[in-house]
C-alpha positions in Angstrom: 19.9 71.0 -119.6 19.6 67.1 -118.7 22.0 66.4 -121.2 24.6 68.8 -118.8 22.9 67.2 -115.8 24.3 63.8 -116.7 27.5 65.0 -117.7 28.1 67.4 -114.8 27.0 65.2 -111.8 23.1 66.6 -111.7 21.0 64.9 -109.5 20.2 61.5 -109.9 16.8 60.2 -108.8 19.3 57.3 -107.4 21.3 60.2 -105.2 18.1 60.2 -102.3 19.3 56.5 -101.5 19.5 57.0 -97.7 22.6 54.9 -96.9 22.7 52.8 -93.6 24.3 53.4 -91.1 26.3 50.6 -88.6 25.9 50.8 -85.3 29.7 51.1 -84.1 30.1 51.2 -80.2 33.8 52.2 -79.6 36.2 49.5 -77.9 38.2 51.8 -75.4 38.9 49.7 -72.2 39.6 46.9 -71.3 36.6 46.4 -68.7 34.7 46.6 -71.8 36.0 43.1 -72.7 34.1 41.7 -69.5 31.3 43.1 -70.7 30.9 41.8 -74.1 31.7 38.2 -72.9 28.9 39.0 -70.2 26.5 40.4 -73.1 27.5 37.2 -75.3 25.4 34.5 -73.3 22.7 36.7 -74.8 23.6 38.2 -78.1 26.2 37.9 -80.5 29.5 40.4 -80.1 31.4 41.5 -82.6 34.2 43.2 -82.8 36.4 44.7 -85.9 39.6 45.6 -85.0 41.1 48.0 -87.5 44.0 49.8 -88.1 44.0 53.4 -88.9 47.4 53.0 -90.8 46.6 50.2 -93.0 45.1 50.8 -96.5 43.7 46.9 -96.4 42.2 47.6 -93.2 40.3 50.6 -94.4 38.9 48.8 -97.6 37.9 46.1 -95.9 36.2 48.4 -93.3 34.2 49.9 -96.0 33.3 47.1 -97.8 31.6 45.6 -94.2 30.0 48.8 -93.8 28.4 48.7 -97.2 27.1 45.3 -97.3 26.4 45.2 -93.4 22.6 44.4 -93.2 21.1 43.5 -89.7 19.3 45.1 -87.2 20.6 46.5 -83.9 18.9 44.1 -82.0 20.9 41.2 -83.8 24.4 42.2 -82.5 26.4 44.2 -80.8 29.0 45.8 -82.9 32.6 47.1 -81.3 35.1 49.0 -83.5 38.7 48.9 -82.0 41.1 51.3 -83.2 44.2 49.1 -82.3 46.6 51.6 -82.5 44.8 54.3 -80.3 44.0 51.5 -77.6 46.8 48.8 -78.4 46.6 47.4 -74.7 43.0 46.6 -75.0 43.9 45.1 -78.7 46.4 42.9 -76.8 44.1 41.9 -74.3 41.7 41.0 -77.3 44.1 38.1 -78.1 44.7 36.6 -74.4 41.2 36.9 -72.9 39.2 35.6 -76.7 42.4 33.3 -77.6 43.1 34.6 -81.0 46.4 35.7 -82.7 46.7 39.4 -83.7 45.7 40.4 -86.9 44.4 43.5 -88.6 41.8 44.2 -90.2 40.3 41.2 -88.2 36.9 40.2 -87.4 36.0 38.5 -84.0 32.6 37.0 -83.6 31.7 36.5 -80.1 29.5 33.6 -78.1 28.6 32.5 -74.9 32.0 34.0 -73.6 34.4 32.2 -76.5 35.0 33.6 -80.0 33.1 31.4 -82.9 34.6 32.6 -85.7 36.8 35.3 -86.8 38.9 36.2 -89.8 41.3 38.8 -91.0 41.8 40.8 -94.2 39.8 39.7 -97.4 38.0 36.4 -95.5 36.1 39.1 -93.4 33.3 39.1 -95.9 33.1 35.6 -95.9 32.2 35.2 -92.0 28.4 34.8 -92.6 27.4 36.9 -89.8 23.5 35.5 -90.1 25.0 32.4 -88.9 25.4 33.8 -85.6 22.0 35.5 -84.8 
């Protein structure tokens, strides 16, 4: 029966790989925004804003999930859906001085944004830079 296994998706000693899991807080308001420029004189924010419609923004969400790599207590992670809570992705843009993009990757510091990127350059951030 291993032969069929193979062929037939059996288990694969590889298929108990426990994957990880990012620790998403949801970006809903916009008093939130205070906060994580309160919380930045302390630890690196992130936020990934993403759009739900947007087949670029979904790969490129998965493809951060997947290699994503650090501990909890190394950042603060915010997912925005921007289309769910588009004043708060406005607000984004005024109060961290950025122009609106999505996907887009905002890394947060001492109040002001450090770096950020949109669409394939999120991957190339270097978020161990920022610990």
């Amino acid at each position: 029966m291993g032969v069929f296994d193979s062929l037939f998706g059996g288990k694969k000693e590889t298929d108990h790989v426990e994957k990880k899991s990012v620790p998403w807080m949801p970006l809903v308001s916009l008093d939130q925004l205070e906060e994580i420029a309160a919380k930045s004189e302390s630890k690196t924010q992130v936020i990934f804003k993403h759009s739900t419609t947007c087949g670029i923004s979904r790969m490129v969400l998965n493809m951060f999930n997947t290699s994503y790599d650090y501990s909890e207590s190394q950042f603060d992670l915010y997912f925005l859906d921007l289309h769910a809570y588009r004043e708060v992705s406005n607000e984004v843009g005024y109060r961290f001085q950025v122009i609106h993009q999505s996907p887009q990757l905002l890394v947060i510091r001492n109040g002001v944004v450090v770096a950020h990127a949109s669409h394939g350059a999120i991957p190339e951030v270097g978020l161990e830079k920022y610990v």
